[in-house]
TORMAR-201554 format. One record per residue (C-alpha): residue in one letter; x, y, z. Coordinates in pm, 1 decimal. Each point is the difference from the previous one (the first is absolute). Layout:
// TORMAR-201554
+------+----------+----------+----------+
: code :       c1 :       c2 :       c3 :
+------+----------+----------+----------+
:    a :        X :        Y :        Z :
...
+------+----------+----------+----------+
//
This chain:
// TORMAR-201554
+------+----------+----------+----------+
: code :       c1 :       c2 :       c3 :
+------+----------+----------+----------+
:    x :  13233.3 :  11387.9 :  18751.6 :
:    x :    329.4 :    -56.4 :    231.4 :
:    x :    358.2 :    122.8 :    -86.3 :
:    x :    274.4 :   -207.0 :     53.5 :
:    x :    274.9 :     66.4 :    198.5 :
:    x :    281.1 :    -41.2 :   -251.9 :
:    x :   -195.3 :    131.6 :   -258.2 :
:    x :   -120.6 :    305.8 :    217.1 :
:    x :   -101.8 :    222.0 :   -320.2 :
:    x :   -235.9 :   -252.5 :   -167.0 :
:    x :   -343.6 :   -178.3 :    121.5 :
:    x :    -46.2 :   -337.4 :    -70.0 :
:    x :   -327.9 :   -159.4 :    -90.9 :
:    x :   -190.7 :   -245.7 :    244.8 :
:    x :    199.3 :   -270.6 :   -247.4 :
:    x :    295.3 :     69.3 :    -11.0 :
:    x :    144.4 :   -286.4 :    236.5 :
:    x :   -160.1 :   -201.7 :   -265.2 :
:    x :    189.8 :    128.1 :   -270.5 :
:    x :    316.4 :    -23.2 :    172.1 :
:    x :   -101.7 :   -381.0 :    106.7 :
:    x :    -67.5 :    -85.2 :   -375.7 :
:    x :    368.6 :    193.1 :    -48.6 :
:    x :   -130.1 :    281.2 :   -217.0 :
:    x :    254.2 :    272.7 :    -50.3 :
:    x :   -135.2 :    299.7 :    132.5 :
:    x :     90.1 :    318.0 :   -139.9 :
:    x :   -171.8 :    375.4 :    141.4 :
:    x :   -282.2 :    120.4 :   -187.2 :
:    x :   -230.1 :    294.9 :     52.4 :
:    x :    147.7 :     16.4 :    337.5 :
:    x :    -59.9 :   -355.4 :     67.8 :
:    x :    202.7 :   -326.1 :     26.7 :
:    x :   -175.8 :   -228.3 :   -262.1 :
:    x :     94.9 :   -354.3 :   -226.0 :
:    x :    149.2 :    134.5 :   -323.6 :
:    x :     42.1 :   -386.8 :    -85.1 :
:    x :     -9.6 :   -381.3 :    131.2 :
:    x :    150.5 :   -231.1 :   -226.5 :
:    x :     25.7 :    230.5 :   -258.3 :
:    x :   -193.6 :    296.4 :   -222.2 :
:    x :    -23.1 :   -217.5 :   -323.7 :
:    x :   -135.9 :   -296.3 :    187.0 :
:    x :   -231.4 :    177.5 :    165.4 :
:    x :   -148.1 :    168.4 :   -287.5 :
:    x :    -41.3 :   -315.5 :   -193.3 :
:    x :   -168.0 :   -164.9 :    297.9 :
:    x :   -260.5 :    298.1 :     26.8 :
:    x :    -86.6 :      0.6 :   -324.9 :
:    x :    -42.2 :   -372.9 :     23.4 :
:    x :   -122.8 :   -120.2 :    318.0 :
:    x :    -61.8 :    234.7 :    310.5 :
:    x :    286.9 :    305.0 :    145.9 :
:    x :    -70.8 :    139.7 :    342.1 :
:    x :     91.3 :    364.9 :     81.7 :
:    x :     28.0 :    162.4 :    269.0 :
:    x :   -189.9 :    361.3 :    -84.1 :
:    x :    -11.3 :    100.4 :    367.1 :
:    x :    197.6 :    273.3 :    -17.2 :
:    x :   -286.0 :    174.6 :   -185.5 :
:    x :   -190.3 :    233.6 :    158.0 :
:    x :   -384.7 :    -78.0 :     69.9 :
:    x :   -189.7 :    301.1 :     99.3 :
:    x :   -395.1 :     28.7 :      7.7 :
:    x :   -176.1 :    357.2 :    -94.3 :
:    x :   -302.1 :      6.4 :    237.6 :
:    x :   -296.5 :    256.9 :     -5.0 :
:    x :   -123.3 :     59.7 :    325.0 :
:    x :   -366.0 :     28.5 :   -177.3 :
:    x :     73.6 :   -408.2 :    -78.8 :
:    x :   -151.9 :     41.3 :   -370.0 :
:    x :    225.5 :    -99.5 :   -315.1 :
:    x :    -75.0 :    305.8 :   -138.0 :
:    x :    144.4 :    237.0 :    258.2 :
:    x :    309.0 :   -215.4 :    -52.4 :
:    x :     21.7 :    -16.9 :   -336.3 :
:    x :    -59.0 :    363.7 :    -48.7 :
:    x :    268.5 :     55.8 :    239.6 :
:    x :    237.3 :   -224.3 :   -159.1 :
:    x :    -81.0 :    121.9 :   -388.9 :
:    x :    126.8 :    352.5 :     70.5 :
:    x :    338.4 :   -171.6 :     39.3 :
:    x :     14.1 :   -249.0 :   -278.6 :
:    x :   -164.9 :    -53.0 :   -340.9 :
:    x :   -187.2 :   -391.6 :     80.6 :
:    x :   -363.2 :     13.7 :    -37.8 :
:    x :    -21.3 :    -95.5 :    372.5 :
:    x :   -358.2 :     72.2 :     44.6 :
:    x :    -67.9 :   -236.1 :   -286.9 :
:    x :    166.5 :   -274.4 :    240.0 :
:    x :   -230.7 :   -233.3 :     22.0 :
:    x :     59.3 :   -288.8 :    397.7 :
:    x :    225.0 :   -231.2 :    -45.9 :
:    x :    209.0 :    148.0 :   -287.5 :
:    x :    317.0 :    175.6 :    -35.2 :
:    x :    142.7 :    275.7 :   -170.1 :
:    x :    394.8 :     91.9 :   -144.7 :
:    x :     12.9 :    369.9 :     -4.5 :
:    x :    275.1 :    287.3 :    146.0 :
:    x :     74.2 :    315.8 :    155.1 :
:    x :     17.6 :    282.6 :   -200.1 :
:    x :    201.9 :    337.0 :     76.9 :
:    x :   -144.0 :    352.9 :   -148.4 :
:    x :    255.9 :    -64.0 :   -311.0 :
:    x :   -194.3 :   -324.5 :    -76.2 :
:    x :    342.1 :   -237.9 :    129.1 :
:    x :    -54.5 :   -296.4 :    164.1 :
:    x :     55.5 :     10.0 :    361.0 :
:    x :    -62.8 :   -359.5 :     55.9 :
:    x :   -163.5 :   -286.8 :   -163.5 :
:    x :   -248.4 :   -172.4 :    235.0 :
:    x :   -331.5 :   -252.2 :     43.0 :
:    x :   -267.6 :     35.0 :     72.0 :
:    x :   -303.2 :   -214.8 :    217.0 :
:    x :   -367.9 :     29.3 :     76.4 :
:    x :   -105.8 :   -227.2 :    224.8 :
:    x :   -274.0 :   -284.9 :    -71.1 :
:    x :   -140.2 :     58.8 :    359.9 :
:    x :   -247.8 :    317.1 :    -25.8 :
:    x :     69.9 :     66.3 :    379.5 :
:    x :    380.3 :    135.2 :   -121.7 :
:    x :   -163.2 :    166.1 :   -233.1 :
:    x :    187.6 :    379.2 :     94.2 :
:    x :    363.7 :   -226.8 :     -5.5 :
:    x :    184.6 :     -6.0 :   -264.8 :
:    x :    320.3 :   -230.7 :     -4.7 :
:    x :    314.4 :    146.2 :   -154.8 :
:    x :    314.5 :   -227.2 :   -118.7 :
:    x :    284.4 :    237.3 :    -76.2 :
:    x :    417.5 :     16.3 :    -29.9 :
:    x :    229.9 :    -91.5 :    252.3 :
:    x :    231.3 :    288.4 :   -109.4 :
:    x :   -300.2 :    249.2 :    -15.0 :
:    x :   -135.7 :   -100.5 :    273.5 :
:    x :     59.1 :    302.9 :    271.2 :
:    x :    -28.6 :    235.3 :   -278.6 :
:    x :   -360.9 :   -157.2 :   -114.2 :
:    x :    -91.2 :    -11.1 :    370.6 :
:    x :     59.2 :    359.2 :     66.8 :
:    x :   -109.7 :    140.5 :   -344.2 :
:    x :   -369.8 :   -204.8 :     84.5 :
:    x :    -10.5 :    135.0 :    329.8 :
:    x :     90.3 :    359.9 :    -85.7 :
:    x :   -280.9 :    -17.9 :   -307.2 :
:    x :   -241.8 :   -208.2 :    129.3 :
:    x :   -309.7 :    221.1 :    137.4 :
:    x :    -96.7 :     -5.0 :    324.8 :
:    x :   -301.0 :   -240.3 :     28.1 :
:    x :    261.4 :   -263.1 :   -182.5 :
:    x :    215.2 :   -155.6 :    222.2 :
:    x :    328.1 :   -205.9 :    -68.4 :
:    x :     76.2 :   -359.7 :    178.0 :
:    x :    343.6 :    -73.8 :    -77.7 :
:    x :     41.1 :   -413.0 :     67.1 :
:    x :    368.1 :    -82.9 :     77.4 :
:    x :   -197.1 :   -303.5 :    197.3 :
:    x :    -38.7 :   -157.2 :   -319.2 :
:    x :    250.2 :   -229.5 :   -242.6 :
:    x :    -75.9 :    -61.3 :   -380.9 :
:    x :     96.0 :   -307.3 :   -195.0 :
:    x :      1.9 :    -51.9 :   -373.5 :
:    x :    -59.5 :   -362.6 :   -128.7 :
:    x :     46.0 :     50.4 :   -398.1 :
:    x :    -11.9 :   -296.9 :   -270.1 :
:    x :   -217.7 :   -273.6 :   -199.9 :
:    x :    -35.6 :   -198.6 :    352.4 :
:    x :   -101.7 :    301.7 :    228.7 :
:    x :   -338.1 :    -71.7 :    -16.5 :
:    x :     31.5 :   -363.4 :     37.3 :
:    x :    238.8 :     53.9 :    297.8 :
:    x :   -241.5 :    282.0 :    152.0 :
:    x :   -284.0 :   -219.0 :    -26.5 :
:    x :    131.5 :   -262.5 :    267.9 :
:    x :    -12.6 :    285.2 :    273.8 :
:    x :   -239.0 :    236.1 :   -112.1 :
:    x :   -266.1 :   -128.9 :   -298.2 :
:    x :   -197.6 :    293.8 :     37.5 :
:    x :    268.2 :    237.8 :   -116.4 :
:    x :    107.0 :   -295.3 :   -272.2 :
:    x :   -302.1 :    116.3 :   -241.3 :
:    x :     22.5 :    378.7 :    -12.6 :
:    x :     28.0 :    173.1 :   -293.9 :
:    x :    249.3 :    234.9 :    -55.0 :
:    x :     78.7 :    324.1 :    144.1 :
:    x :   -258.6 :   -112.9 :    285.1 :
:    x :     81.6 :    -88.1 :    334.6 :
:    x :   -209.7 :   -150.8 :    313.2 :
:    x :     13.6 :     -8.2 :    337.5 :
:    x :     40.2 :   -366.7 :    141.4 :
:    x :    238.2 :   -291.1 :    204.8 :
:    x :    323.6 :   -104.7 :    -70.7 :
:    x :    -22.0 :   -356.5 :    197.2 :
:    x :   -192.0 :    159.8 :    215.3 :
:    x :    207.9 :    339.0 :    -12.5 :
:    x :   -195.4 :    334.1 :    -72.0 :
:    x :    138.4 :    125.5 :   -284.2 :
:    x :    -70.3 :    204.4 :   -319.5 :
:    x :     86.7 :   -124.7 :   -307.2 :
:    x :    -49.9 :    159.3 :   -376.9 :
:    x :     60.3 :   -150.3 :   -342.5 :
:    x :    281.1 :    233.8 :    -79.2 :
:    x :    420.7 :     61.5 :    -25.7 :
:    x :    244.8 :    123.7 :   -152.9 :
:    x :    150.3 :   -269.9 :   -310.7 :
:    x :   -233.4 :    -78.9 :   -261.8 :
:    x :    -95.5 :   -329.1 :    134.9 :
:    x :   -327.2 :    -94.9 :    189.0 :
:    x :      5.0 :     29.3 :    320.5 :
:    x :    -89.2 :    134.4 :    416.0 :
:    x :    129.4 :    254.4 :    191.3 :
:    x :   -112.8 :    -57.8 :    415.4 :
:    x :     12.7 :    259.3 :    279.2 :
:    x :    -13.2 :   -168.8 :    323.6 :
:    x :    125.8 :    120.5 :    332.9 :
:    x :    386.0 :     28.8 :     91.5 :
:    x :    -30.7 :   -301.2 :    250.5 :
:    x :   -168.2 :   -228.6 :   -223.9 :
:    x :    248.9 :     42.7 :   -363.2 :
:    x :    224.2 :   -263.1 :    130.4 :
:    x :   -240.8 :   -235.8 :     14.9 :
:    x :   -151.3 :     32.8 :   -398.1 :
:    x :    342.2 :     43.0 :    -99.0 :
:    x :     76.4 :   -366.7 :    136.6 :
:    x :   -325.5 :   -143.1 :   -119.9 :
:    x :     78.1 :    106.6 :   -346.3 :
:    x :    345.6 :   -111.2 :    -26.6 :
:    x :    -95.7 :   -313.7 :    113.4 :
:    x :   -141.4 :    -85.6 :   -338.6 :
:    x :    216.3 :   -134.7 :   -269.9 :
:    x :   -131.3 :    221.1 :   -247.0 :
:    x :    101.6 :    322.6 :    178.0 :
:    x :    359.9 :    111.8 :    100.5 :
:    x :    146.5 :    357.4 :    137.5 :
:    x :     26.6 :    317.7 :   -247.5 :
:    x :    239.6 :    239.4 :     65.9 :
:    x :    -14.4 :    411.6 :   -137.4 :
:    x :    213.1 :    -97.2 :   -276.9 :
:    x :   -243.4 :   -203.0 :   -175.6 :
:    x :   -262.5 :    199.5 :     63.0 :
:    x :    166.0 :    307.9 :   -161.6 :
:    x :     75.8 :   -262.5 :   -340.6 :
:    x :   -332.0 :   -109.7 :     52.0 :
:    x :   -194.7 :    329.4 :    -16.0 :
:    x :    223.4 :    140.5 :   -304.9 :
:    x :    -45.7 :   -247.8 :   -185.1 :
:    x :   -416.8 :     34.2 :     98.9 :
:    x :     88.6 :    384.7 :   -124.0 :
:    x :    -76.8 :     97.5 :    324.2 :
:    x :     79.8 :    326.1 :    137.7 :
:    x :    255.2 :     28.6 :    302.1 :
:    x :    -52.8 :    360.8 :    192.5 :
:    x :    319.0 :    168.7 :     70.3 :
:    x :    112.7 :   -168.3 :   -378.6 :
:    x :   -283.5 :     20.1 :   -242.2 :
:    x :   -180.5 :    243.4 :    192.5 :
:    x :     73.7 :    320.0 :    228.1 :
:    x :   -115.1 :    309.3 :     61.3 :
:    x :     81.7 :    140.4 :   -341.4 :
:    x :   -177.5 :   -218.3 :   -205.1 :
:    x :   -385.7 :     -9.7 :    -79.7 :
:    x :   -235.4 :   -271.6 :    -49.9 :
:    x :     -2.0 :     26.2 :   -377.7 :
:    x :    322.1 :     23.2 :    -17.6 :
:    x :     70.4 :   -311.9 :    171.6 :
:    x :   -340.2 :   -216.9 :   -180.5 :
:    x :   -195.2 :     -6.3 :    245.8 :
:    x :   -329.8 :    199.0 :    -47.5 :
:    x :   -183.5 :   -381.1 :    -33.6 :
:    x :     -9.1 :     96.7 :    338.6 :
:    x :   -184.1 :    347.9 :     -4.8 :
:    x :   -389.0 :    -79.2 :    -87.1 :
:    x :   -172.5 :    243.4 :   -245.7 :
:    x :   -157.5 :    175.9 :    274.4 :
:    x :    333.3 :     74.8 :    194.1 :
:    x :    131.2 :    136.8 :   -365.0 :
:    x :   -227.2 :    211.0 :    -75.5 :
:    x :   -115.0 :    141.2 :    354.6 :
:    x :    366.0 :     47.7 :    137.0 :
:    x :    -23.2 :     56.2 :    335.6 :
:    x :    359.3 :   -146.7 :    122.4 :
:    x :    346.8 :    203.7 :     43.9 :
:    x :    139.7 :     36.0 :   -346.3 :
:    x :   -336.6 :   -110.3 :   -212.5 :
:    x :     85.4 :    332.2 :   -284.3 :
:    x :    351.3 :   -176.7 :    -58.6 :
:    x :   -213.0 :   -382.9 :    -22.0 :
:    x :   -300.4 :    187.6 :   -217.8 :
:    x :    228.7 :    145.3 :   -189.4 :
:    x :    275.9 :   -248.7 :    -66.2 :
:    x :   -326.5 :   -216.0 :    -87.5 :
:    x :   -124.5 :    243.2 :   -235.0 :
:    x :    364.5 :     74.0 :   -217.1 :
:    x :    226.9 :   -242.7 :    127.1 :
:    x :    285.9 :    -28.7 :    215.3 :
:    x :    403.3 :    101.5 :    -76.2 :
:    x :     73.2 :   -342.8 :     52.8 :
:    x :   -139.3 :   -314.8 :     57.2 :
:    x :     79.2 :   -293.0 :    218.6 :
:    x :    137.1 :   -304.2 :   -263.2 :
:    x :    136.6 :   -366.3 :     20.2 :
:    x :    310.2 :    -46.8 :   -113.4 :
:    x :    153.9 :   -363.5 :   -211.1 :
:    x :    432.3 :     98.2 :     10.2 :
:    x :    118.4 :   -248.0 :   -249.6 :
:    x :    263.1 :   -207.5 :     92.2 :
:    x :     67.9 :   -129.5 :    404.9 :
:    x :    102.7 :    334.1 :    143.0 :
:    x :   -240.0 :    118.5 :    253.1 :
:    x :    -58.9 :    361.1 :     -0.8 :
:    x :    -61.7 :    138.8 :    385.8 :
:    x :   -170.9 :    255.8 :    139.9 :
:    x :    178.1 :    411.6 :   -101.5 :
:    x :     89.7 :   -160.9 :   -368.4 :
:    x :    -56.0 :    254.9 :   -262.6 :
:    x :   -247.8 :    -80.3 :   -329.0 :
:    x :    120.9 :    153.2 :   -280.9 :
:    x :   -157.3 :     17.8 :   -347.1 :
:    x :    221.6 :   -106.0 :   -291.1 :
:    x :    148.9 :    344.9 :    -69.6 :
:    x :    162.9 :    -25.4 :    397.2 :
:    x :   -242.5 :    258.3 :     68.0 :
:    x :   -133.5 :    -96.3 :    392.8 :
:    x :   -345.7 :    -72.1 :     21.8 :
:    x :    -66.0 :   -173.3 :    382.7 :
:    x :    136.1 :   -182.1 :    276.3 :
:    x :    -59.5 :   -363.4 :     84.8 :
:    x :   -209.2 :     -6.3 :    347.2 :
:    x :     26.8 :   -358.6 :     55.2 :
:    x :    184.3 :   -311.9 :   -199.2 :
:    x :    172.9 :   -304.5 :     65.0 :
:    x :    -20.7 :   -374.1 :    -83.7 :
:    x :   -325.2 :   -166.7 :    -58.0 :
:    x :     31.1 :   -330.3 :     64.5 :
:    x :   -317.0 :   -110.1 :   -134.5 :
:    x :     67.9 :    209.6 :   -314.8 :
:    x :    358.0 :   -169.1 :      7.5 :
:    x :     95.7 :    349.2 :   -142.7 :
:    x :     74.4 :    317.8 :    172.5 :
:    x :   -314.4 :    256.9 :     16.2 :
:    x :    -36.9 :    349.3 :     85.0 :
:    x :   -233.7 :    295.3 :     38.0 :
:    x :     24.0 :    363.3 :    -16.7 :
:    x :    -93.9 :    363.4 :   -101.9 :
:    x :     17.5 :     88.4 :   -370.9 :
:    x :    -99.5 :    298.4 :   -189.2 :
:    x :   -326.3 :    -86.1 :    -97.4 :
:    x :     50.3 :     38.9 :   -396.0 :
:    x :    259.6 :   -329.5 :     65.3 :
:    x :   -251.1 :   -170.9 :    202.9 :
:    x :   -162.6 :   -209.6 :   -255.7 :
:    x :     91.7 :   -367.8 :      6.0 :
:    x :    270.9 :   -109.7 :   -247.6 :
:    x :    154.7 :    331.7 :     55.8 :
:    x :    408.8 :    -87.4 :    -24.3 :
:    x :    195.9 :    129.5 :    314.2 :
:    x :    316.2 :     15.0 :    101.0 :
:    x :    110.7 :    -88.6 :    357.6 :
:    x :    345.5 :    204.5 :    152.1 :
:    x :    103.2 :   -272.5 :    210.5 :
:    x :    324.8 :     66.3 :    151.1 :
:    x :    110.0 :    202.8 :   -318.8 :
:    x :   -117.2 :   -236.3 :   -244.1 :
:    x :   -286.2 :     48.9 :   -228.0 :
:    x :   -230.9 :   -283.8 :     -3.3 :
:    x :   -282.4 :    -69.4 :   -181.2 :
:    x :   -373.7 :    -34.7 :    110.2 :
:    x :   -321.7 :     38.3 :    -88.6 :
:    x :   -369.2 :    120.6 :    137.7 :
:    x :   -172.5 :   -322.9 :     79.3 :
:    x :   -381.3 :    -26.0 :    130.8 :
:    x :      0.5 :    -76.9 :    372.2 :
:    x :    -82.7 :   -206.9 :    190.8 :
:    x :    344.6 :   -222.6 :    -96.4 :
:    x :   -208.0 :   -281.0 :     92.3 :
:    x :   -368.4 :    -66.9 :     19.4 :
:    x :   -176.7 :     86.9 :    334.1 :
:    x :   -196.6 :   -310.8 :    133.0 :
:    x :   -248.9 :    179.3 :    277.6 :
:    x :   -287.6 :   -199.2 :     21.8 :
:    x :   -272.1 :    210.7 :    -88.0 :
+------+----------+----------+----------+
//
């Protein structure tokens, strides 16, 4: 990744002449200049959910464990005493969400996950993690990692999302093989002839690809995609409206290093085994929190009326008694209503549960709603 010269603090992404070209507004983000918006968030949600968006991911970091005894299972071992996914259970081909846990059971990151189909990676393990956790991710692998397990960091490498109801019929055009995967599986294969790897994955609720290709050859998917009619540019903001309304954690947001799994919803993605052998920083907070229940819980969040409630607002119960903080909320434009999510004491948890909302002062009503706000279409 290059830093520009009037810009000397962030890195830009192999596409970002693109984005300026296609007059995206570009705005710093997890130390990097990226499209907050083309022709406008709304639009660009709408088409998504629609058509086909394109994202530019690449300022993810892609990182690959590797046991120098080239078996999955010295890799997955390795990689299980630092998060709860049932790696070993990983069968080629398929992918994983799971995170980094700390010795208090908080989330130091949110990641994926990849086994390769190919049994002569077998030992490699592909890891898709945070742009703004990146260095900190890097360093806490490489100080925790043993030995035999090495780390290949790939800053060679650019990731693109394409998300929506004509991904796959777009994808299939330049790369049929990836077309037909299930999901949360992901192939090595040929862009137009480009090596690339692409997974049935993302980050919105809607079907679609994520593909890791190589810095030098980005620019040239990117163009091939948005040369179809039925794909156009996404920017950050859409992706953030698309992902809450998906109920989708964001880390640094929804998650952080204070906050467990259970906490948060997401032991779906600790297997039985993982729960009941521990084995990862932080498992007697997990066990336990599995066993009696968390504080609080992680809830969506209907405000009545059109005021969006943001990030820091306080949930109160209806004696003005605080009970939570909103983590993420906004406008969801396929919702045509603003949605939120956020911590609660777990006895107000349940949905129906009446809220209120201090936004700006004013005490606003809301109530516990069942994410996601809108139905996930992953093409299983």
């Amino acid at each position: 990744m290059a830093q520009t010269a009037d810009q000397s603090a962030l890195f830009e992404t192999p596409l970002a002449e693109r984005h300026r070209a296609l007059g995206a507004r570009m705005v710093p983000f997890a130390g990097y200049a990226m499209p907050v918006q083309y022709e406008g968030i709304i639009a660009e949600h709408v088409w998504t959910r629609t058509h086909a968006g394109l994202f530019d991911v690449s300022h993810m970091g892609q990182v690959f464990v590797v046991a120098s005894e080239g078996t999955h299972e010295a890799a997955a071992a390795a990689l299980e005493a630092l998060i709860p996914g049932d790696i070993q259970a990983l069968q080629p081909g398929r992918m994983r969400y799971s995170f980094l846990t700390n010795d208090g059971g908080g989330i130091l990151d949110d990641l994926m996950v990849t086994r390769s189909t190919d049994e002569i990676d077998d030992g490699r393990l592909m890891l898709v993690i945070n742009a703004a956790c990146k260095q900190a991710d890097i360093a806490h692998l490489k100080a925790n990692l043993p030995d035999t397990v090495k780390l290949d960091v790939r800053d060679d490498r650019a990731l693109l999302a394409l998300q929506g109801p004509d991904a796959e019929a777009a994808l299939a055009i330049h790369a049929p093989k990836a077309a037909g995967l299930p999901f949360m599986s992901a192939i090595a294969t040929v862009f137009d002839g480009i090596d690339c790897h692409i997974s049935r994955s993302g980050y919105t609720g809607e079907d679609g690809f994520e593909i890791s290709v190589a810095a030098d050859d980005a620019t040239a998917i990117w163009d091939a995609l948005v040369r179809d009619d039925r794909v156009k540019p996404i920017g950050l903001g859409a992706r953030d409206s698309l992902r809450l309304e998906a109920g989708l954690c964001l880390y640094g947001h929804d998650l952080d290093e204070t906050t467990s799994p259970v906490e948060a919803g997401l032991i779906w993605a600790i297997s039985k085994r993982r729960r009941a052998e521990g084995g990862f920083p932080g498992a007697g907070r997990v066990q336990s929190e599995i066993a009696d229940g968390p504080a609080r819980k992680r809830v969506g969040i209907r405000p009545e009326g059109r005021a969006p409630a943001r990030e820091g607002t306080r949930i109160l119960a209806d004696d003005g008694t605080e009970i939570g903080t909103v983590t993420s909320g906004g406008y969801g434009p396929s919702v045509e209503a603003p949605v939120a999510m956020g911590y609660v004491s777990s006895d107000r948890a349940e949905p129906g549960t009446r809220l209120l909302l201090d936004v700006r002062g004013r005490h606003l009503p809301a109530t516990v709603v069942p994410m996601p706000f809108v139905p996930h279409r992953f093409k299983r």
